[in-house]
C-alpha positions as a printed Julia matrix, in Angstrom:
210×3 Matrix{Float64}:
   0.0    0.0    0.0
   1.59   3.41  -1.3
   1.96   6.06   2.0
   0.01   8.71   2.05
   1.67  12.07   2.18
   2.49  13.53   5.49
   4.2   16.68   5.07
   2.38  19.76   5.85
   0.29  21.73   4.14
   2.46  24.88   2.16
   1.19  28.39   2.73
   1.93  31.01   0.08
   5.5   31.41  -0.12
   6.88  29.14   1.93
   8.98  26.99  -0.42
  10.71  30.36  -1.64
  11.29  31.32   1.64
  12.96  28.03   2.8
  15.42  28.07  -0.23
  16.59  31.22   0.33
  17.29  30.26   4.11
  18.79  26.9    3.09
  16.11  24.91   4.95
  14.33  21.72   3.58
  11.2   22.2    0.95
   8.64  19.77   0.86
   9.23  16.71  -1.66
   7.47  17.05  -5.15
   6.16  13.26  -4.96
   4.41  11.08  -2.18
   6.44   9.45   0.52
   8.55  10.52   4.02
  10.04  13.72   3.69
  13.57  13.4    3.82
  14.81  16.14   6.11
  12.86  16.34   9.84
   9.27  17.37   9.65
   8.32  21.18   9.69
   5.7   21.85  12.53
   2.06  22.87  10.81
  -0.78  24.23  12.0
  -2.87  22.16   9.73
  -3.25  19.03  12.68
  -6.68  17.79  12.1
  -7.65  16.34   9.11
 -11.27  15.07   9.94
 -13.34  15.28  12.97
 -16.71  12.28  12.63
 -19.61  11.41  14.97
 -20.98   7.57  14.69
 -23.63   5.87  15.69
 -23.85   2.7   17.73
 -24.16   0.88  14.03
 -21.45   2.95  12.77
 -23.27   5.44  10.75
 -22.36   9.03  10.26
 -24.49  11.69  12.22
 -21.56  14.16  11.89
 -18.83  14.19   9.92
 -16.01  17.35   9.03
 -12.92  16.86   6.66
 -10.36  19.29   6.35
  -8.22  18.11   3.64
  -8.71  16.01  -0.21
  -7.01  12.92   1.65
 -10.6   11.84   1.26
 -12.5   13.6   -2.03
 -15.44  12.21  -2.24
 -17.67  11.23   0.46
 -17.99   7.63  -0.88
 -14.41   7.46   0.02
 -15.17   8.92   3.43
 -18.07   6.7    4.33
 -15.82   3.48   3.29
 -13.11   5.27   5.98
 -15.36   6.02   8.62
 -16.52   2.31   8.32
 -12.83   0.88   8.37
 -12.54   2.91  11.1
 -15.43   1.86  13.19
 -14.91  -1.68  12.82
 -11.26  -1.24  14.07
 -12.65   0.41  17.19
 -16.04  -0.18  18.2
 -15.23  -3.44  20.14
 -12.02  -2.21  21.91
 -11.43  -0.5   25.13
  -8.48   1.52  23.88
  -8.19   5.38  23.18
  -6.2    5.28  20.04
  -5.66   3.96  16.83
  -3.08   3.74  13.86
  -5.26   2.72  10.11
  -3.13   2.72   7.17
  -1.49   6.83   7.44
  -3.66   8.35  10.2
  -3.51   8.37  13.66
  -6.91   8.32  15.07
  -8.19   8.98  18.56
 -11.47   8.25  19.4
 -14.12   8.25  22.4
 -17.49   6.49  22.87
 -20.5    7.66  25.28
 -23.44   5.37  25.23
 -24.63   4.82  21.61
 -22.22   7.36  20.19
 -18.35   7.25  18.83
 -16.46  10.53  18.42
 -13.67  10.39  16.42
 -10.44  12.99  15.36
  -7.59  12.21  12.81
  -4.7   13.27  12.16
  -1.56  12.42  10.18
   0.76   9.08  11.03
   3.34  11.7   12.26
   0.91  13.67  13.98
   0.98  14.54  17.92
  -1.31  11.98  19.79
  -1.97  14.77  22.62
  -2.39  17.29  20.17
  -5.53  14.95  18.96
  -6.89  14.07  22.28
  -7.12  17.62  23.43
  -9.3   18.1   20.27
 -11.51  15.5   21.25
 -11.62  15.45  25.04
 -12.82  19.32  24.86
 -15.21  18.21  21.75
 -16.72  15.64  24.48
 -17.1   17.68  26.92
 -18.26  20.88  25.55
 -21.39  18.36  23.45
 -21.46  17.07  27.44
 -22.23  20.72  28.69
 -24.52  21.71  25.74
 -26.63  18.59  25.57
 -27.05  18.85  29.73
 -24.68  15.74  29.74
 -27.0   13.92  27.68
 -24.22  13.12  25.13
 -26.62   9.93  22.87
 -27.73   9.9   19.74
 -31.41  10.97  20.08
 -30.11  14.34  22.12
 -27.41  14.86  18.93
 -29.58  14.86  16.76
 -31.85  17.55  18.31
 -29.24  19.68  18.49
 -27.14  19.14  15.62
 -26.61  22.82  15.08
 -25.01  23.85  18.08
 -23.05  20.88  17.91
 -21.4   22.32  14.41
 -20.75  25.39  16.23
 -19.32  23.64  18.85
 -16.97  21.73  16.07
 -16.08  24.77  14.48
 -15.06  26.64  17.49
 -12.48  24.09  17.85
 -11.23  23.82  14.69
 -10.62  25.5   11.75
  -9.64  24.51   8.05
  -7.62  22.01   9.84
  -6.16  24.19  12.02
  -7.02  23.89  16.21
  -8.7   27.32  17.6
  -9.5   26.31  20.82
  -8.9   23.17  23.52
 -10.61  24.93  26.32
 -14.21  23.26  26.44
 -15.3   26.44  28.86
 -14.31  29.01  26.47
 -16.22  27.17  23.34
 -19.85  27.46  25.06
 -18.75  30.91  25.54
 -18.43  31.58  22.13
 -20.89  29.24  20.95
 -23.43  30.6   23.34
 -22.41  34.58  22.64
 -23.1   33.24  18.86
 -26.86  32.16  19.64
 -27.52  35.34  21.73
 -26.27  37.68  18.56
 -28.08  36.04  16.18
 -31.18  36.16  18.65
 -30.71  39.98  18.39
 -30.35  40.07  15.04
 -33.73  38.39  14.68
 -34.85  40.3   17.3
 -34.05  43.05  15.43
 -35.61  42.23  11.89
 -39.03  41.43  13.74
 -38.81  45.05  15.27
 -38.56  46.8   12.13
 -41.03  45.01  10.11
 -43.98  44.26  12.67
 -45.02  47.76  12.6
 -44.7   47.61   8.74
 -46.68  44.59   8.3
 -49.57  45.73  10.68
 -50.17  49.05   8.96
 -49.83  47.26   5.66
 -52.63  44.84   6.96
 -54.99  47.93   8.48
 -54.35  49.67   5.03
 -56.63  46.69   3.51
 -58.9   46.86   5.61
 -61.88  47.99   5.08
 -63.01  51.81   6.83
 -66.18  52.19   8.79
């Protein structure tokens, strides 16, 4: 089986900037890189809820490791029968590391690269756990999940980002999560206040005088 490739993702520039300083650039074709491996910010390459059959309620990818989502579902279902009858935290399937977490009839899952920090990973998902934990009134199952599958995105993407990890702090992602629900409440809020009035005289203007 060929390796996937492991080396980080370039931002704009970067393989100019290393020639000039001498340093390593990334390899033009798949494999190990040859010199040590550059730290990236890009750690996370998919974050995936399952359910106690192994079926996606959530799912996230942050890079074309995986194009389609044909190819994701066939992953996700490796990955589930590699883990849903152990007791262990981690696992290694073909180039990603995978850490993983299950709570009643639900598996969380976060991968990363083969080279990629196991710690790094587990922070992801311990504060994903228990930020879903705090939101869903620790209630973290399937049926509650699915009732609130839209704060659970926000919680996701106050994590991470594109790949990249914004937050491993589970108190500081209801924060945001919750500051997001209260703005957008005001924005509604907001919309209804200027076009009730509107909508009533509209309605008395059809109305018939006596």
């Amino acid at each position: 089986m060929q390796r996937l490739e492991a080396w980080p993702r370039p931002h704009p520039g970067e393989g100019a900037a290393a020639a000039q300083a001498g340093g390593p650039t990334p390899p033009a074709h798949a494999g190990e890189p040859a010199g040590p491996r550059e730290p990236s910010l890009y750690t996370v390459k998919a974050v995936f809820i399952l359910d106690s059959d192994g079926r996606r309620l959530l799912a996230k990818y942050y890079d074309d490791t995986f194009s389609s989502t044909k190819e994701q579902m066939a992953f996700e279902k490796n990955v589930f029968n590699k883990t849903s009858r152990t007791d262990s935290e981690i696992a290694f399937v073909g180039a990603m590391t995978i850490v993983y977490k299950s709570s009643i009839d639900l598996f969380l899952y976060v991968v990363g690269s083969s080279q990629e920090n196991e710690l790094m990973l587990m922070a992801v998902l311990t504060c994903l756990f228990e930020s879903l934990n705090h939101m869903l009134r620790k209630n973290v199952e399937k049926r509650w999940l699915l009732e609130n599958m839209d704060g659970a995105f926000l919680v996701l993407d106050e994590i991470v980002d594109g790949g990249v990890i914004l937050e491993s702090d589970a108190q500081q992602v209801i924060q945001k999560v919750n500051f997001r629900a209260d703005d957008n409440s005001l924005t509604e809020q907001s919309v209804a206040q200027v076009f009730l009035p509107k909508l009533i005289l509209l309605i008395w203007s059809f109305l018939p005088c006596r």
